[in-house]
DRENDO-1510 file (C-alpha; in Angstrom, 1 decimal, always signed):
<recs>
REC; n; res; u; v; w
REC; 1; UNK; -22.9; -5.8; -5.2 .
REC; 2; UNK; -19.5; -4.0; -6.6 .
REC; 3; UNK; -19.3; -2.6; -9.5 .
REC; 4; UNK; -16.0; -3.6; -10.2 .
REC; 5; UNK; -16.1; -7.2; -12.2 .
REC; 6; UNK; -13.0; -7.7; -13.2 .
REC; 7; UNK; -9.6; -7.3; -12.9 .
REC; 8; UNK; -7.1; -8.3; -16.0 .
REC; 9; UNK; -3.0; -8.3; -16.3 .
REC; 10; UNK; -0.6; -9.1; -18.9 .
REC; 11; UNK; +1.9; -11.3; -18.0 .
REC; 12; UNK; +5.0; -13.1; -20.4 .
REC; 13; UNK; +7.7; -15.2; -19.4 .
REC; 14; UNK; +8.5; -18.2; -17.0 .
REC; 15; UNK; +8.9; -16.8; -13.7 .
REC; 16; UNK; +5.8; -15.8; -12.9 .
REC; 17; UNK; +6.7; -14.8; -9.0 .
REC; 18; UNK; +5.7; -11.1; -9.8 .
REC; 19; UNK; +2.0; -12.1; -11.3 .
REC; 20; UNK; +1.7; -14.0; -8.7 .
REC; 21; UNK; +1.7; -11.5; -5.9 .
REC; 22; UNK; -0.7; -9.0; -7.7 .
REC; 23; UNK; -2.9; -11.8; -7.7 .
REC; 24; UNK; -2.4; -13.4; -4.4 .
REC; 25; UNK; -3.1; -9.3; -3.4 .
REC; 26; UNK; -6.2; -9.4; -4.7 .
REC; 27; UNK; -7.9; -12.2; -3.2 .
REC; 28; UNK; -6.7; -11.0; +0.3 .
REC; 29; UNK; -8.1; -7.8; -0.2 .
REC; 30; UNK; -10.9; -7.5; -2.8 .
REC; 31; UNK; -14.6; -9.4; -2.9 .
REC; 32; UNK; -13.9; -13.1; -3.9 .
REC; 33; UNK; -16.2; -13.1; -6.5 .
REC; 34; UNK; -14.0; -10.8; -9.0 .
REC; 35; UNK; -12.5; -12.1; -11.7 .
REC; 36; UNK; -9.0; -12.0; -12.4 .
REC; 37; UNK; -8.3; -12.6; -15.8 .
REC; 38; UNK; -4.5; -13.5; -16.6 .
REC; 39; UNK; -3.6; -12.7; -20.6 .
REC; 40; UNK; -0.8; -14.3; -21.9 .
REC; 41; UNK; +1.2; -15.8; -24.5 .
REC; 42; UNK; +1.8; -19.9; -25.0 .
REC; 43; UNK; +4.5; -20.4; -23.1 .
REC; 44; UNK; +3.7; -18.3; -20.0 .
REC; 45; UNK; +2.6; -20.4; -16.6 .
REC; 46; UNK; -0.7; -20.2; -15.3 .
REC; 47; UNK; -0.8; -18.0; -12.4 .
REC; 48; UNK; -2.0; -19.5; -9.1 .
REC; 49; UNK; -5.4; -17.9; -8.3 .
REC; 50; UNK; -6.0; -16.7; -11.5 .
REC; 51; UNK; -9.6; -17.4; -12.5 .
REC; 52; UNK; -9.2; -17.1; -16.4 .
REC; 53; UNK; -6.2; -18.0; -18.3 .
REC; 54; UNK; -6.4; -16.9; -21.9 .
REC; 55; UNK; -3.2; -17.4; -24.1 .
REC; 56; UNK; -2.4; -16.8; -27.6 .
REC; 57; UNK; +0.3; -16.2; -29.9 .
REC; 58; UNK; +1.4; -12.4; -29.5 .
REC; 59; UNK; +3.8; -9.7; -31.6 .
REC; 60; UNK; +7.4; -10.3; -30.4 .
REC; 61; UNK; +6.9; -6.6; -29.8 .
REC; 62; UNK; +6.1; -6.1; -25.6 .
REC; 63; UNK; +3.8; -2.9; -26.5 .
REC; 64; UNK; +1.8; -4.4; -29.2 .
REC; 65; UNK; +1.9; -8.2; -27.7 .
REC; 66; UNK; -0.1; -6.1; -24.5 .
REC; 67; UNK; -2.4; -4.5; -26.7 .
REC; 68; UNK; -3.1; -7.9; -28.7 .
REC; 69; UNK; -4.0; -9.5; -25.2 .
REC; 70; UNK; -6.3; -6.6; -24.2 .
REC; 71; UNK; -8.3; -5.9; -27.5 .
REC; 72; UNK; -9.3; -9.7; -27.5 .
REC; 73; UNK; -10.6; -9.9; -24.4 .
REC; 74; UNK; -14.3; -9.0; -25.1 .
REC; 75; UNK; -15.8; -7.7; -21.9 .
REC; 76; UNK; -19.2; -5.5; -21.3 .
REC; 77; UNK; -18.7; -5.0; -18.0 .
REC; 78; UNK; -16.1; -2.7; -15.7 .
REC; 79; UNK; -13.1; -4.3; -15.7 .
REC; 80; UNK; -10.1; -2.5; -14.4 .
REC; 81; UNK; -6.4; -3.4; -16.0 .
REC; 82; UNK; -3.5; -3.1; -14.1 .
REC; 83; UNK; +0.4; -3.6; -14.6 .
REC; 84; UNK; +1.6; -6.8; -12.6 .
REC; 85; UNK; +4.4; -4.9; -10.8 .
REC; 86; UNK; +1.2; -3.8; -8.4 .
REC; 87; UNK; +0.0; -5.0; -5.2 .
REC; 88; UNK; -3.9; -4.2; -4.1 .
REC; 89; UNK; -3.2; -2.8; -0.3 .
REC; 90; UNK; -6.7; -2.2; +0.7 .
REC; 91; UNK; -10.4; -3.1; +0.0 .
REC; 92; UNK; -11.7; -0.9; -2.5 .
REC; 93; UNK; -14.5; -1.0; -5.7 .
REC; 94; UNK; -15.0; +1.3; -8.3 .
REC; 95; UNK; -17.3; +3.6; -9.9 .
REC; 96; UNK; -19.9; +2.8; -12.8 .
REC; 97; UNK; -18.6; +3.8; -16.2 .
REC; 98; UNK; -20.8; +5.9; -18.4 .
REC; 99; UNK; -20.7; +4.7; -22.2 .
REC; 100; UNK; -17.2; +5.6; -24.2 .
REC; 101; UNK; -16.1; +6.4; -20.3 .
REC; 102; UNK; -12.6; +5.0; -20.0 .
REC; 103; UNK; -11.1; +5.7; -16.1 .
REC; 104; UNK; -7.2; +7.0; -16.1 .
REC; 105; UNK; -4.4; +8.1; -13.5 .
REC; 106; UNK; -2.4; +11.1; -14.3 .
REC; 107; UNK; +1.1; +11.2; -13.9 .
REC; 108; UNK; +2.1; +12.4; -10.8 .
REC; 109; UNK; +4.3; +15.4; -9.7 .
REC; 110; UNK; +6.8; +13.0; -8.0 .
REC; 111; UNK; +7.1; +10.9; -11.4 .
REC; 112; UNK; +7.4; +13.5; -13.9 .
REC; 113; UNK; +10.7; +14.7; -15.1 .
REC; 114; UNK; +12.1; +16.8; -17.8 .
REC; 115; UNK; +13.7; +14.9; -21.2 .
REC; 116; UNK; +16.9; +16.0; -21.5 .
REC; 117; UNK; +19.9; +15.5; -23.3 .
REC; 118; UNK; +21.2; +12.4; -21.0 .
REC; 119; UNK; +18.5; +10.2; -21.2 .
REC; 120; UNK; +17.7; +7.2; -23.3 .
REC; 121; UNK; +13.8; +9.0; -24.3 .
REC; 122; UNK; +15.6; +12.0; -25.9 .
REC; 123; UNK; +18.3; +9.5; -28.1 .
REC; 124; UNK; +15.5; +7.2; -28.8 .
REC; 125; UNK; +12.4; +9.4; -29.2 .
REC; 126; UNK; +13.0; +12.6; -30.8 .
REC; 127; UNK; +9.4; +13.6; -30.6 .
REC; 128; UNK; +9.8; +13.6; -26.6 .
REC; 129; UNK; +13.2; +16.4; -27.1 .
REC; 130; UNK; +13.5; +19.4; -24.4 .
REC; 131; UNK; +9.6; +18.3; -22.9 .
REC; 132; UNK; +8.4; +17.5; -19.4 .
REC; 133; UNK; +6.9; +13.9; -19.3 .
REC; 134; UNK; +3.7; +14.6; -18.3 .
REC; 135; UNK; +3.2; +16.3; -21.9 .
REC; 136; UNK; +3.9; +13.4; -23.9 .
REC; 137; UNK; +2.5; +10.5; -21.7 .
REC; 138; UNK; +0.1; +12.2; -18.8 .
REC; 139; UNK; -1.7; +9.3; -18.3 .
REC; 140; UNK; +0.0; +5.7; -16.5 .
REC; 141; UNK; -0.9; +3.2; -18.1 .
REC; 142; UNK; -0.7; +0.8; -15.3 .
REC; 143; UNK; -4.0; +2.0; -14.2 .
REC; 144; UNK; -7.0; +1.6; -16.9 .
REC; 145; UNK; -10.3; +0.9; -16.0 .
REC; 146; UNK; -12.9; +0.6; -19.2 .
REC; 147; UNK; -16.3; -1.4; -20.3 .
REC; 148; UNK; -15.3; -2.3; -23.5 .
REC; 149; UNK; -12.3; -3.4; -25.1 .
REC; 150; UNK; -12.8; -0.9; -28.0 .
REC; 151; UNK; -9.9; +1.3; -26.5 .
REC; 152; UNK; -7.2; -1.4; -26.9 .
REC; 153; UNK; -8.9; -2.1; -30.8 .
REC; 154; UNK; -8.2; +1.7; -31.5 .
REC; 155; UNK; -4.6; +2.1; -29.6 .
REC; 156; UNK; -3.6; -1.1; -31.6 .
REC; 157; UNK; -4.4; -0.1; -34.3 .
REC; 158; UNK; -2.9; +3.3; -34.2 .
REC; 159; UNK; +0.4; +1.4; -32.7 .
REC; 160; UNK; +1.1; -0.8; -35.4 .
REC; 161; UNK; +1.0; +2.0; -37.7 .
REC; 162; UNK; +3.4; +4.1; -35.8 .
REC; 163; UNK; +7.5; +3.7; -35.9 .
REC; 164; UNK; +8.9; +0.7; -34.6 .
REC; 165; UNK; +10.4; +2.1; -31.6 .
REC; 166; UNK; +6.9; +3.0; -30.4 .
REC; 167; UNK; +6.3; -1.2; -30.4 .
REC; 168; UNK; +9.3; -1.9; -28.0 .
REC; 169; UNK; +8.8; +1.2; -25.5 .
REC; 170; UNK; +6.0; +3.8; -24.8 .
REC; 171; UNK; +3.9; +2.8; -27.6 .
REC; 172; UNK; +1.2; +2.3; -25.4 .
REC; 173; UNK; +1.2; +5.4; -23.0 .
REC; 174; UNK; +1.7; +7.6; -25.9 .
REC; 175; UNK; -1.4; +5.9; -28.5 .
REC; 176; UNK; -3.4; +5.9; -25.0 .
REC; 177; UNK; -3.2; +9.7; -25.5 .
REC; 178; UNK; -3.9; +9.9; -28.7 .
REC; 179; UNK; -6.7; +8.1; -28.1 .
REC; 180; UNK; -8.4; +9.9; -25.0 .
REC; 181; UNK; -7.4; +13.3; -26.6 .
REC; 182; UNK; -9.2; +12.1; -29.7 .
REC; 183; UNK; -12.8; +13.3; -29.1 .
REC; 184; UNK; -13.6; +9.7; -28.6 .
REC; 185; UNK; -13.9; +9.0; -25.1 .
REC; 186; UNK; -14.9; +10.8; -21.7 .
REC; 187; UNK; -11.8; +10.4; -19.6 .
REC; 188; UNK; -12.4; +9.9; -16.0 .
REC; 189; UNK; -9.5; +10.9; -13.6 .
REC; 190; UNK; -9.0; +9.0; -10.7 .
REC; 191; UNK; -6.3; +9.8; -8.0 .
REC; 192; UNK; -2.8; +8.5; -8.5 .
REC; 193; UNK; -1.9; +8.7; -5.3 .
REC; 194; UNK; -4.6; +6.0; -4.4 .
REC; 195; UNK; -4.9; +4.2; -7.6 .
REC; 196; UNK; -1.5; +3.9; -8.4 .
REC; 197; UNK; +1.3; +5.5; -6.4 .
REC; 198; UNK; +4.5; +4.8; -7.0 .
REC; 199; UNK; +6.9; +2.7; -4.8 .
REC; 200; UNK; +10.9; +2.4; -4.6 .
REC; 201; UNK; +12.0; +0.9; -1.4 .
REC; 202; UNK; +10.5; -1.1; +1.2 .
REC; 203; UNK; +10.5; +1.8; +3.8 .
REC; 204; UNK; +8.3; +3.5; +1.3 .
REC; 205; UNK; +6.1; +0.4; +1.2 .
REC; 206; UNK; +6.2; +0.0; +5.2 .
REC; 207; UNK; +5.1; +3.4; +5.8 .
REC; 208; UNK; +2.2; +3.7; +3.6 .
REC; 209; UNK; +0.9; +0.2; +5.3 .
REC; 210; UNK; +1.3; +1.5; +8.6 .
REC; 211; UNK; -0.9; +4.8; +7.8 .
REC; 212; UNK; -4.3; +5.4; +8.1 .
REC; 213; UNK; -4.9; +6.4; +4.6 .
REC; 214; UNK; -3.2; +3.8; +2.7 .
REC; 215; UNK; -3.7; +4.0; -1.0 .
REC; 216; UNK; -5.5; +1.4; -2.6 .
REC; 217; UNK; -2.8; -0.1; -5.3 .
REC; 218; UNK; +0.5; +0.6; -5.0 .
REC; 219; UNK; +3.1; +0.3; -8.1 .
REC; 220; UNK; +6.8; -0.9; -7.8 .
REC; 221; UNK; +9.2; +1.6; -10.0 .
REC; 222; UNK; +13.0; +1.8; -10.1 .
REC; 223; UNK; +15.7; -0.3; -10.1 .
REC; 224; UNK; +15.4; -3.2; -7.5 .
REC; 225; UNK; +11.7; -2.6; -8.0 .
REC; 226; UNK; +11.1; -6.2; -8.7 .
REC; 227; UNK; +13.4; -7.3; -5.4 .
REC; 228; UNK; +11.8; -4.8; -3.3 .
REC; 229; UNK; +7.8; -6.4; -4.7 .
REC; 230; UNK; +8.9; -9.9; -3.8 .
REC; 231; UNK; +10.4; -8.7; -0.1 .
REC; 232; UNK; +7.1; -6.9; +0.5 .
REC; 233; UNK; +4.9; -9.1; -1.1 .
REC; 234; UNK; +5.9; -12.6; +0.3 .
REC; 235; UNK; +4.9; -11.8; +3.8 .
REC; 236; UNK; +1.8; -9.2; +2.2 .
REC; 237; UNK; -0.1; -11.8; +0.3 .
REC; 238; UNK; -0.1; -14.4; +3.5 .
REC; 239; UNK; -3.4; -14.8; +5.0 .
</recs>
């Protein structure tokens, strides 16, 4: 039996075409009894093969509206939470957690940069001034795989506390650290470049599907990410 149960994703807005390919990627690859839970607010579609659709009103606010989502969603078992801009390339399952366990990727060498004067992190987030980003959000949060929904509880509430600009950007990557460097939790590490590697282009994409050791999930970053997903994915998620 898998140890992986679940598999849950945040989703707002009408066009759902994105959602629908992580999904559509998940029942090609993974064991048909998983359970892909689709969190939402009201006016958000369902997404086709979604087995759960739970809605609710959410914070205007994307960071806090995804942390709302996730710290309702009661769940005792390992569930693994991933950002919809992903696409499941290969079978895989998952490890059993230990209790306060939560599962992480770290950021990888090719997506870490310094914050310097010219970008929008060092106007907007003084805290972040003159520091590499893998010091002020190592972990993706694209990738979380827990057993309880007492993480999300504990970033949301440390969120809504902090300055507003944390609620419309990197609110949740930075409160995840918090968290896991808290004493709290046992953080497990799992491989980026498996769990969670980052994608540009479609030769990127074409290249890892042609290897032999194709990562399990890959993530779509950059800016025709979302054009590049649907290319890729239209023709990926056919049976």
């Amino acid at each position: 039996m898998p140890v992986l149960k679940r598999i849950v994703f945040f989703w707002v807005g009408q066009d759902i075409s994105i959602p629908a390919l992580l999904v559509r990627s998940i029942r090609r690859h993974l064991d048909p009894g998983i359970e892909v839970v689709q969190s939402s607010d009201r006016n958000t579609p369902q997404v086709p093969g979604a087995s759960r659709f739970k809605t609710m009103n959410l914070t205007p606010s994307i960071m806090v509206a995804r942390l709302e989502a996730y710290a309702s969603l009661a769940i005792d078992e390992p569930t693994l939470y991933l950002d919809a801009d992903m696409l499941v390339m290969r079978s895989f399952d998952l490890p059993e957690l230990q209790p306060n366990e939560v599962g992480v990727t770290l950021r990888l060498e090719q997506d870490d940069r310094l914050i310097h004067e010219q970008t929008s992190e060092w106007r907007n987030f003084p805290e972040f001034r003159g520091k590499m980003l893998s010091e002020v959000m190592p972990y993706i949060y694209a990738f979380v795989y827990a057993g309880s929904e007492v993480l999300f509880m504990r970033q949301l509430v440390a969120l809504r506390k902090a300055a507003r600009r944390f609620h419309a950007w990197y609110g949740d990557q930075v409160s995840l650290k918090k968290e896991l460097e808290g004493g709290r939790f046992t953080v497990r590490n799992f491989d980026g470049s498996i769990y969670n590697r980052t994608l540009a282009t479609r030769m990127e994409y074409q290249e890892l599907a042609a290897s032999a050791d194709a990562p399990c999930i890959v993530h779509f970053k950059g800016p025709h990410a979302k054009e590049t997903m649907i290319e890729v994915g239209s023709t990926f998620g056919q049976a």
